[in-house]
ZAZALO-862002 format. One line per field, with one value per residue (C-alpha): residue in one letter; chain; y, x, z. Coordinates in steps of 0.2 Angstrom, whole numbers, plus 5000, padded with zeros to 4 digits. Each point is the difference from the previous one (the first is absolute). Example, Ala and Ser with C-alpha at 12.3 -4.5 7.8 and 13.67 -1.06 7.14 Angstrom:
residuo A, S
cadena A, A
north 4978, 5017
east 5062, 5006
up 5039, 4997
***
This chain:
residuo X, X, X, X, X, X, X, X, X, X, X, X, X, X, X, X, X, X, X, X, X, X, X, X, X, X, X, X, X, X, X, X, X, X, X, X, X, X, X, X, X, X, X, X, X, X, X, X, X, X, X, X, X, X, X, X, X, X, X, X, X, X, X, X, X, X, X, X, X, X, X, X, X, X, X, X, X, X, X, X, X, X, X, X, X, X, X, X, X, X, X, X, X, X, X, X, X, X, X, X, X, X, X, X, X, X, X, X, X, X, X, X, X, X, X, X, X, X, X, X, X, X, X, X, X, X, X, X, X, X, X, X, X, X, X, X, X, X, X, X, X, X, X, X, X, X, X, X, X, X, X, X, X, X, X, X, X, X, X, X, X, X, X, X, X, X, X, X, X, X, X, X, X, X, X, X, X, X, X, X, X, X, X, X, X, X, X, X, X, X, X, X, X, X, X, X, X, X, X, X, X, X, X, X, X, X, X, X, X, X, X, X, X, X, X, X, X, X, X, X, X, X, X, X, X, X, X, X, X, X, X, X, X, X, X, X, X, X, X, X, X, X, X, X, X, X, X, X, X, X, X, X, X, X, X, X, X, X, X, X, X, X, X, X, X, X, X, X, X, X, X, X, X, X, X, X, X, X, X, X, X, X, X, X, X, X, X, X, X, X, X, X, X, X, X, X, X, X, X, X, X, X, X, X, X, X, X, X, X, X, X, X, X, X, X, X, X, X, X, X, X, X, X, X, X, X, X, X, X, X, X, X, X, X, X, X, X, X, X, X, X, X, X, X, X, X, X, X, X, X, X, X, X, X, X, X, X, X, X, X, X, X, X, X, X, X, X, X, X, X, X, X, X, X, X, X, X, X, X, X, X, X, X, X, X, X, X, X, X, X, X, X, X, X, X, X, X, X, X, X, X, X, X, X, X, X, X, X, X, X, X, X, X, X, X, X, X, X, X, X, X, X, X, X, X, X, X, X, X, X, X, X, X, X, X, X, X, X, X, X, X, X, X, X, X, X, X, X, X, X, X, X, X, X, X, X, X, X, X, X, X, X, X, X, X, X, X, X, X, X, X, X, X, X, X, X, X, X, X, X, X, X, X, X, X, X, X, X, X, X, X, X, X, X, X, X, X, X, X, X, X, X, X, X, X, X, X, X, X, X, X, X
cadena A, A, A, A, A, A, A, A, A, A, A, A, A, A, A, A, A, A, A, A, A, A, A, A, A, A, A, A, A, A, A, A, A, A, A, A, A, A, A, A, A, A, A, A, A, A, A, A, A, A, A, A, A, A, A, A, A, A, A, A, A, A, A, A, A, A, A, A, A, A, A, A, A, A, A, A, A, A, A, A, A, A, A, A, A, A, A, A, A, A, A, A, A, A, A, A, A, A, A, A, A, A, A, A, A, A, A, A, A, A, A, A, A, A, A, A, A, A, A, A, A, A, A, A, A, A, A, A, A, A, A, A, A, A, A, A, A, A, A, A, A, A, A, A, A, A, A, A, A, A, A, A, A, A, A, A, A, A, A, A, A, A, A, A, A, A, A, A, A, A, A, A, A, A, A, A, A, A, A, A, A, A, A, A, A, A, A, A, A, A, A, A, A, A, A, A, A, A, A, A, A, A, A, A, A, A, A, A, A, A, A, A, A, A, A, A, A, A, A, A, A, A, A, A, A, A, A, A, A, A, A, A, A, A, A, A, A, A, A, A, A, A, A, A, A, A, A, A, A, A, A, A, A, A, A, A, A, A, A, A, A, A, A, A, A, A, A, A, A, A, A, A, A, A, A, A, A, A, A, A, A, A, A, A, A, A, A, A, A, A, A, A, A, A, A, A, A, A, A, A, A, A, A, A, A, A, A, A, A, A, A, A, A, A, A, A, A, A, A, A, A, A, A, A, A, A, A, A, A, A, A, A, A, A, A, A, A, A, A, A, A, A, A, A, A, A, A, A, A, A, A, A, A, A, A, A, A, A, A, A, A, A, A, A, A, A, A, A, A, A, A, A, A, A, A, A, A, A, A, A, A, A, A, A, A, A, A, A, A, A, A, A, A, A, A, A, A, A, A, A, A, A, A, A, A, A, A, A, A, A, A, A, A, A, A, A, A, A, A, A, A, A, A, A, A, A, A, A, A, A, A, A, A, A, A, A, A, A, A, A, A, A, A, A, A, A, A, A, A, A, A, A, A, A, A, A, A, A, A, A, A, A, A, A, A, A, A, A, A, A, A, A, A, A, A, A, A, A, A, A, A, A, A, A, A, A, A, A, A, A, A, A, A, A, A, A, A, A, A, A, A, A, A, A, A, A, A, A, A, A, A, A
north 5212, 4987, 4994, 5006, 4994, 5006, 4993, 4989, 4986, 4998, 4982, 4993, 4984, 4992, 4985, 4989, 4995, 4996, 5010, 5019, 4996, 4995, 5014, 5013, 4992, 5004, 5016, 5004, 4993, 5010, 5017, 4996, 4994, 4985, 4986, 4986, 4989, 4986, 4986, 4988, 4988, 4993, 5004, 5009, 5017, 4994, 4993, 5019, 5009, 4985, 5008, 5018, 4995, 4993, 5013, 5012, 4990, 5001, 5021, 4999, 4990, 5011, 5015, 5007, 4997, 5001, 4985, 5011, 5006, 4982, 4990, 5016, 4998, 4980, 5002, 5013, 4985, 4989, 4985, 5003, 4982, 5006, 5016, 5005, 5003, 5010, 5012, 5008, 5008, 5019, 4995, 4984, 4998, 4986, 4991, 4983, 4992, 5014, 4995, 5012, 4988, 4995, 5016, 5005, 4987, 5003, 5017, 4998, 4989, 5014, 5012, 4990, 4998, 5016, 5014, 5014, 5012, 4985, 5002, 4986, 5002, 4988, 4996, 4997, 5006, 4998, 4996, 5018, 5005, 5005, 4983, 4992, 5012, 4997, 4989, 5006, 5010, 5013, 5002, 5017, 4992, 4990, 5003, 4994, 5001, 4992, 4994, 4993, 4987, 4995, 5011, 5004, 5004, 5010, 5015, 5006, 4996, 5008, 5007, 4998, 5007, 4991, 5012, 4998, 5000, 5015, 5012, 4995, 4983, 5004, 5012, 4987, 4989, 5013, 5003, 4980, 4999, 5012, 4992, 4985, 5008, 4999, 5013, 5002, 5008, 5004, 4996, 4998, 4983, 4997, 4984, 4996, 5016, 5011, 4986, 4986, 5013, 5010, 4983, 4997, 5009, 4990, 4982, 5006, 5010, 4988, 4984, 5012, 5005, 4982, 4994, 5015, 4990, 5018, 4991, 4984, 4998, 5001, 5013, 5011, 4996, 5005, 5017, 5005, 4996, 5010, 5016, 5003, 4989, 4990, 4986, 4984, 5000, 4996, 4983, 4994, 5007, 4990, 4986, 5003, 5005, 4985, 5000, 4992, 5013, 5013, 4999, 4997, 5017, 5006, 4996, 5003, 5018, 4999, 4995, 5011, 5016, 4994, 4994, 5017, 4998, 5005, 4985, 4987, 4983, 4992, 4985, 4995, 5000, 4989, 4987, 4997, 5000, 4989, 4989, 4998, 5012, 5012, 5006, 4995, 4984, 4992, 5004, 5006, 5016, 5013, 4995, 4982, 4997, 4987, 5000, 5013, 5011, 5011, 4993, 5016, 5000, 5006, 5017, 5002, 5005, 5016, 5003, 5009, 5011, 5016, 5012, 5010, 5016, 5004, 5013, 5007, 5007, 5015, 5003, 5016, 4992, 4989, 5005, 4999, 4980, 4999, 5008, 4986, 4985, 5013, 4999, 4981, 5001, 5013, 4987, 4985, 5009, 5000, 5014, 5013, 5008, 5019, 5005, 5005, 4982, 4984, 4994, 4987, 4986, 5005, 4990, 5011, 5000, 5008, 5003, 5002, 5000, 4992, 4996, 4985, 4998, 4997, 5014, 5011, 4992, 5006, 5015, 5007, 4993, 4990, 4984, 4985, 4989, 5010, 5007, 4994, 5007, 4999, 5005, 5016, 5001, 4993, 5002, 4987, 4989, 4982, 4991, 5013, 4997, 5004, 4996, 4998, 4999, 4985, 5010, 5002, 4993, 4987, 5007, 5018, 4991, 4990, 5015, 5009, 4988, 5000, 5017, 5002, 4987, 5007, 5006, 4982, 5002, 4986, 5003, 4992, 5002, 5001, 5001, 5017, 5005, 5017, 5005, 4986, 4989, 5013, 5015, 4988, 4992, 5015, 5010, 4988, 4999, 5017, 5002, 4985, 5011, 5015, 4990, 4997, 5015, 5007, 4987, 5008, 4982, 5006, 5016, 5003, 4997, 4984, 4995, 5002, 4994, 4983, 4996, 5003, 4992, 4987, 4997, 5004, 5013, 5014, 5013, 5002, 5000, 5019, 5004, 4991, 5009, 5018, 4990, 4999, 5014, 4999, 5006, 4987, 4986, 5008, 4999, 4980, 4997, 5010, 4992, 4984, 5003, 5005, 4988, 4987, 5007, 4990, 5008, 4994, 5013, 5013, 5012, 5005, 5016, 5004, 4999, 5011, 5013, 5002, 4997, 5016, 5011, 4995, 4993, 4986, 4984, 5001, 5019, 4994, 5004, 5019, 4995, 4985
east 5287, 5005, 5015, 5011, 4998, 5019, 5008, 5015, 4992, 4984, 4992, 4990, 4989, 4995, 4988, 4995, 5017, 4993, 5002, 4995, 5006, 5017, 5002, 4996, 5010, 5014, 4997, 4999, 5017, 5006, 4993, 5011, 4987, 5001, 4987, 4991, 4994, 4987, 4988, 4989, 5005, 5017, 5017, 4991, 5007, 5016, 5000, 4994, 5016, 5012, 4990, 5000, 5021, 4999, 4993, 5011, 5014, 4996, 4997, 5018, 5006, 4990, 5010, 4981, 5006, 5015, 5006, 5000, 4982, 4993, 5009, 4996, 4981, 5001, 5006, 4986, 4985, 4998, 4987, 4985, 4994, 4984, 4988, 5006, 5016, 4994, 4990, 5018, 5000, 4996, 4990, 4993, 4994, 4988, 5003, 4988, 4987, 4985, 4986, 4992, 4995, 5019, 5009, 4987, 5001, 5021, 4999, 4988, 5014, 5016, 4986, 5000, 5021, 5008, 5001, 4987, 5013, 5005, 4994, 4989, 5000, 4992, 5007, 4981, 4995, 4981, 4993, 4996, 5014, 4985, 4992, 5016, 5002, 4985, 5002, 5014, 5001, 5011, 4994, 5009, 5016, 4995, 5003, 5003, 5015, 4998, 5015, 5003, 5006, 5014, 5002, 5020, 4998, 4982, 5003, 4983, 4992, 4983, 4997, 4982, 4990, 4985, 4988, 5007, 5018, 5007, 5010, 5018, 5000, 4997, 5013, 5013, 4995, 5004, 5017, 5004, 4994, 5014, 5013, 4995, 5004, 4983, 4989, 4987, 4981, 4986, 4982, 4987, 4990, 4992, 4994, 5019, 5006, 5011, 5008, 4985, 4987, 5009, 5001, 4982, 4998, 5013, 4995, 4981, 4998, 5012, 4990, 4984, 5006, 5004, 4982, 4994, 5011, 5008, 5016, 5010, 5010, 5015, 4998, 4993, 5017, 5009, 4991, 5002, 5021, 5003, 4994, 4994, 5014, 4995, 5014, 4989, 4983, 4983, 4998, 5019, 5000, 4985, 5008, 5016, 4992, 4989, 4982, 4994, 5010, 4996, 4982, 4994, 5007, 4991, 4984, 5008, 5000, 4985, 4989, 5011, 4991, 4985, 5000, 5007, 4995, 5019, 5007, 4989, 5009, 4997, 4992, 5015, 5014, 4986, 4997, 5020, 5003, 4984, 5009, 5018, 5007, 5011, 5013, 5017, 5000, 4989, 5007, 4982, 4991, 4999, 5013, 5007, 5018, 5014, 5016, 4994, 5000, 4984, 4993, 4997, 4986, 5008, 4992, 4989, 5013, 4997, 4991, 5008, 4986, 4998, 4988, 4998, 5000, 4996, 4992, 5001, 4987, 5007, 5000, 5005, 5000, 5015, 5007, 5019, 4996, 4993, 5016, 5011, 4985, 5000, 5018, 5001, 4985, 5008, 5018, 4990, 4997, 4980, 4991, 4996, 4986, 4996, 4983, 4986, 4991, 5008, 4997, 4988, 5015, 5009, 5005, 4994, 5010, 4998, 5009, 4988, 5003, 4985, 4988, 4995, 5002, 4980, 4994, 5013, 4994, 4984, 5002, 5013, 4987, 5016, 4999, 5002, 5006, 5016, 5004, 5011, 5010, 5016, 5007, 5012, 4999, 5016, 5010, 5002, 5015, 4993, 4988, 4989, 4982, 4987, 4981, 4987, 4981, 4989, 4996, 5019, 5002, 5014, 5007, 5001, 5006, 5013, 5008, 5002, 5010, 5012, 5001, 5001, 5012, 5010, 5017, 5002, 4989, 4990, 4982, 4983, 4985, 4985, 4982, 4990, 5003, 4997, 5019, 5008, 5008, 5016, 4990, 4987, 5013, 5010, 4984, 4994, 5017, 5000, 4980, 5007, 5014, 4990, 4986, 5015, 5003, 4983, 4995, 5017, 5007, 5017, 5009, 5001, 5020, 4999, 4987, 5011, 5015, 4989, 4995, 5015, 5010, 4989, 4991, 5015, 4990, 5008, 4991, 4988, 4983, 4999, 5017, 4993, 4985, 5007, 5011, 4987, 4990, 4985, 4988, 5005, 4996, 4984, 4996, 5004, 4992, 4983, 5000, 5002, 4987, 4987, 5002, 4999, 4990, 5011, 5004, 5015, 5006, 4994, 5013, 5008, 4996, 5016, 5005, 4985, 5003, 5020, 4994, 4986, 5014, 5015, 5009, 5011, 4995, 5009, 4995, 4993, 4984, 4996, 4995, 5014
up 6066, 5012, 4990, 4988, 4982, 4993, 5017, 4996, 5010, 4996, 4999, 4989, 5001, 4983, 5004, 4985, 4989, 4984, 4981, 5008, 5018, 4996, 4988, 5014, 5012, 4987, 4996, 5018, 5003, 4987, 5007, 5015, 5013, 5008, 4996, 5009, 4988, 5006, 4988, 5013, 4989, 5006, 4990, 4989, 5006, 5000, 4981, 4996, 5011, 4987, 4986, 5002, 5003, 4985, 4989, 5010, 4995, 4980, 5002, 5006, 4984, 4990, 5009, 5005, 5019, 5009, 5006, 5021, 4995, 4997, 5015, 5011, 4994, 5001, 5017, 5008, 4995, 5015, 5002, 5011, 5008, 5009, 4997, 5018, 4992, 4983, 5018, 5003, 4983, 4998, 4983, 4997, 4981, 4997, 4980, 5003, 4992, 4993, 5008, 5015, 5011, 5001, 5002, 5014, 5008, 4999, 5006, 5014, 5005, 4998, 5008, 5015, 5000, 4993, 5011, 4994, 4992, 4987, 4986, 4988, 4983, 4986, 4983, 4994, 4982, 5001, 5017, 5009, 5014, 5010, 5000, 5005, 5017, 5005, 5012, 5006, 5018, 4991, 4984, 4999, 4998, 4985, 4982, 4981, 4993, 4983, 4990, 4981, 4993, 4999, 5016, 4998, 4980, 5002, 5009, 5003, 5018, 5006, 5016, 5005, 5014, 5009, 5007, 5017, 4996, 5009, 4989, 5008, 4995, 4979, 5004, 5006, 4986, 4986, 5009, 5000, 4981, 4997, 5011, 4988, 4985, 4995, 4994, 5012, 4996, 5012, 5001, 5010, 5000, 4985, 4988, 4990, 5009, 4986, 4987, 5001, 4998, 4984, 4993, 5000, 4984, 4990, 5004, 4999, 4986, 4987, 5002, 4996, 4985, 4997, 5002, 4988, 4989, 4996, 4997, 5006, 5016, 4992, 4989, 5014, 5012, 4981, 4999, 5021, 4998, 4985, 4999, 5018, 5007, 5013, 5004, 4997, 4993, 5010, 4996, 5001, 5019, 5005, 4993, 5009, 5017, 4999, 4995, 5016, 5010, 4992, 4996, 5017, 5007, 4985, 5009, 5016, 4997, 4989, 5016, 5013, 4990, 5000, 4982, 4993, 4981, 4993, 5011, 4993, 4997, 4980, 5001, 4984, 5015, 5012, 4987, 4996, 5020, 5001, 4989, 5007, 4985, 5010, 4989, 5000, 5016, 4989, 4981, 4997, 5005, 4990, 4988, 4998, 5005, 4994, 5010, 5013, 4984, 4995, 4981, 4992, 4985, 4981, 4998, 4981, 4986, 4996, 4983, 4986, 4991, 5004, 4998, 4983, 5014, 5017, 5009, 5019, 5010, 5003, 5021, 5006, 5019, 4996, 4984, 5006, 5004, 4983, 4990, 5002, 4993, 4983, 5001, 5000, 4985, 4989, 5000, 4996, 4984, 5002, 4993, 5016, 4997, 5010, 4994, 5012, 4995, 4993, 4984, 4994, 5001, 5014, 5015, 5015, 5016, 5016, 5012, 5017, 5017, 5010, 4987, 4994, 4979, 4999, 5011, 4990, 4984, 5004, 5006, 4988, 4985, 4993, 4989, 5010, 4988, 4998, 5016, 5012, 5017, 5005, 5019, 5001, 5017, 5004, 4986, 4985, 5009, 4994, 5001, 4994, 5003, 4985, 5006, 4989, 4999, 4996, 4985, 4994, 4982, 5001, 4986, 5008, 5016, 4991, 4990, 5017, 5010, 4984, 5000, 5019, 5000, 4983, 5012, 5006, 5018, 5006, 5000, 5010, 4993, 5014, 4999, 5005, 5018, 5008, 5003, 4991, 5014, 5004, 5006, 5007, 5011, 5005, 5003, 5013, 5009, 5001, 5006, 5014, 5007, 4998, 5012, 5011, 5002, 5001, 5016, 5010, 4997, 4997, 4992, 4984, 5001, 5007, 4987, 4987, 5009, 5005, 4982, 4992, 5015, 4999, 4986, 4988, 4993, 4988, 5008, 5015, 4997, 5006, 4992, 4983, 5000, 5002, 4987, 4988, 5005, 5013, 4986, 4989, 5015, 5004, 4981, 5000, 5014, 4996, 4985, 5006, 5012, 4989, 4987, 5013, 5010, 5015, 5017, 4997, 4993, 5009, 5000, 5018, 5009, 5003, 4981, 4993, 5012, 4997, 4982, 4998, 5011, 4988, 5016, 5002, 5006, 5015, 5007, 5016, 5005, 5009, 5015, 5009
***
């Protein structure tokens, strides 16, 4: 390695002073290196150093700094005027506009000044590390290092590899990440590299289960933050991110693998950035928004009537996710009844993980008009999700939401849906990471740490689906593909072989 990563004095170039830049100029200066921080536009790098001082200054009010730490890290940023001057640097970090043609033509430049042992790195989050060291003389020394915003709060950053970076350089990287306090992960170069590419299957598959008009936007970002607890629903993250900024990397990646069928963009999310409705900049997207405040719909009142008794398909597969439904059946004081068929009056309910209510309908030889599902998989923490069947009596469908809603939960009511929306979702972002892993993209533990880093996920897709159980995934996912017959849902090699074996997700392969 021609420089030391850990040494006291090691200099570090950050070229581009907008929202990302100045954030890793800070977090640099508060790892201890020294920074150069340059902008071509004039005074704009200067205006970032006053406002990293500032927020350093508000840390120290809010006793998160001492006031030694903040003027010591305030005092280790210095001004770059020229590119010449960002070429003394051991590390220069480029954070300026996304656009390939841009950086290439940036870092043939630095190629051309830096000596050969100084390393170029790009804070990219789509365009391919390889492409942008391709003109480059010494592409070797080139490589991503991809952080979040906002930089000094997120304290995920990925390290990525172009296929002529040379081994030294993702190893200095990963040591700098550290020294930044960040969280660094590996990966070779890749469409979306770890975080963008798990993503794919939440901002894909919601809007298609929109579409299917299996439930509304809103009551889909209800279901996916209460049992299975993700931060902030599908639908209110687009609108957050921005519709016209996050759909286009939607096809970005969608076109980078070659139109990979589980990567599709929904032509729902093109028509509303089409049409200027991109969430929360413009009080429209997804939701409307008064006073930079989300308008949340009034969910449907729960109906009081219940059932004159109810009857449970008795599965032996997931019996102890059933006990606690018969529990919350039993204290609303509805007759339960246990006999090897229901009676004629009976409101059916199953419990399936996978199937669809119709296919199960007609395979179990049920009565339609009275049967009705309800999703176990997670747990009953509200909203609970009860699915029904275009051939559900809205009688029947009414006495069960009361009686699944008799202990005060909220409840959605959904149309029919292999896997309901939960286990749809989940088993997708768990078949992504497993294709992660499967492609050598990155480790299993840096999958997990990516999403959850990241993504804010509760778990990591291969963490969640060990979790779970890989059976179970596999299940979801078969059924999902064979009802839709959609290669979407293909499920991953590397999760039907730890599946059949009774492996973890993340038991590596045999051969490295």
């Amino acid at each position: 390695m021609p420089f030391d990563p850990h040494a006291a004095n090691l200099n570090i170039a950050v070229i581009g002073t907008g929202t990302m830049g100045r954030g890793i100029v800070q977090v640099a200066a508060q790892g201890g290196m020294r920074v150069i921080a340059y902008d071509e536009k004039h005074g704009a790098a200067m205006l970032a150093k006053d406002y990293i001082a500032n927020v350093l200054t508000g840390l120290v009010e809010k006793g998160r700094v001492t006031a030694a730490d903040a003027k010591a890290a305030v005092d280790r940023i210095s001004i770059g005027h020229t590119l010449e001057d960002c070429a003394k640097a051991d590390v220069v970090i480029e954070a300026i506009l996304e656009r390939l043609d841009v950086k290439q033509s940036l870092f043939q430049r630095l190629d051309q000044l830096c000596d050969p042992k100084v390393i170029l790195a790009s804070n990219t989050s789509s365009l391919p590390v390889t492409a942008i060291a391709a003109k480059c003389q010494h592409p070797e020394r080139v490589g991503g290092m991809h952080f979040f915003n906002p930089v000094p709060v997120m304290k995920l950053v990925e390290v990525i590899g172009g296929l002529k970076t040379a081994p030294w350089v993702t190893e200095a990287l990963m040591a700098i990440g550290r020294r930044m306090t960040r969280e660094p992960v590996m990966c070779i170069d890749s469409p979306g590299f770890i975080v963008n590419h798990v993503g794919r299957a939440y901002t894909t598959e919601n809007p298609r289960l929109l579409t299917e008009g299996i439930a509304k936007h809103w009551e889909i970002d209800r279901i996916l933050t209460g049992a299975p607890g993700f931060k902030l629903g599908p639908f209110a993250l687009a609108d957050m991110v921005g519709i016209d900024v996050g759909f286009p990397v939607m096809e970005s990646i969608y076109q980078q693998f070659q139109h990979e069928p589980a990567y599709a963009p929904n032509p729902l999310s093109a028509l509303r950035a089409a049409g200027g409705l991109y969430g929360q900049k413009t009080n429209a997207g997804w939701y409307d928004y008064r006073d930079g405040k989300r308008v949340e719909p009034d969910a449907n009142p729960a109906p009081r009537t219940l059932p004159k008794s109810v009857w449970i398909w008795p599965s032996k597969d997931h019996a102890d996710l059933i006990a606690p439904l018969a529990e919350i059946f039993k204290k609303s004081g509805a007759s339960l009844e246990s006999g090897p068929t229901p009676s004629t009056d009976a409101l059916v309910v199953l419990c399936q993980i996978g199937y669809d209510l119709t296919t199960a309908i007609h395979d179990l030889k049920l009565d339609g008009a009275r049967t009705v599902s309800v999703d176990v998989l997670f747990g009953l923490k509200g909203p609970r999700t009860l699915m029904v069947s275009p051939a559900t009596d809205p009688v029947m469908r009414d006495a069960a939401h009361a009686l699944l809603a008799s202990d005060g939960q909220s409840v959605i009511v959904i149309n029919d849906s292999p896997g309901y929306v939960a286990q749809r979702v989940v088993a997708m972002i768990v078949n992504v990471g497993c294709n992660i892993a499967q492609r050598r993209i990155a480790s299993p533990d840096d999958i997990d740490k990516g999403a959850k880093l990241g993504l804010g996920y509760p778990f990591g897709p291969l963490e969640w689906g060990d979790k779970i159980g890989a059976g179970r995934i596999l299940f979801i996912l078969e059924r999902l593909h064979a009802f839709y017959a959609d290669p979407r849902y293909k499920p991953s090699p590397w999760l039907k072989r730890r599946a059949m074996l009774g492996l973890s997700l993340t038991t590596p392969d045999g051969v490295a």
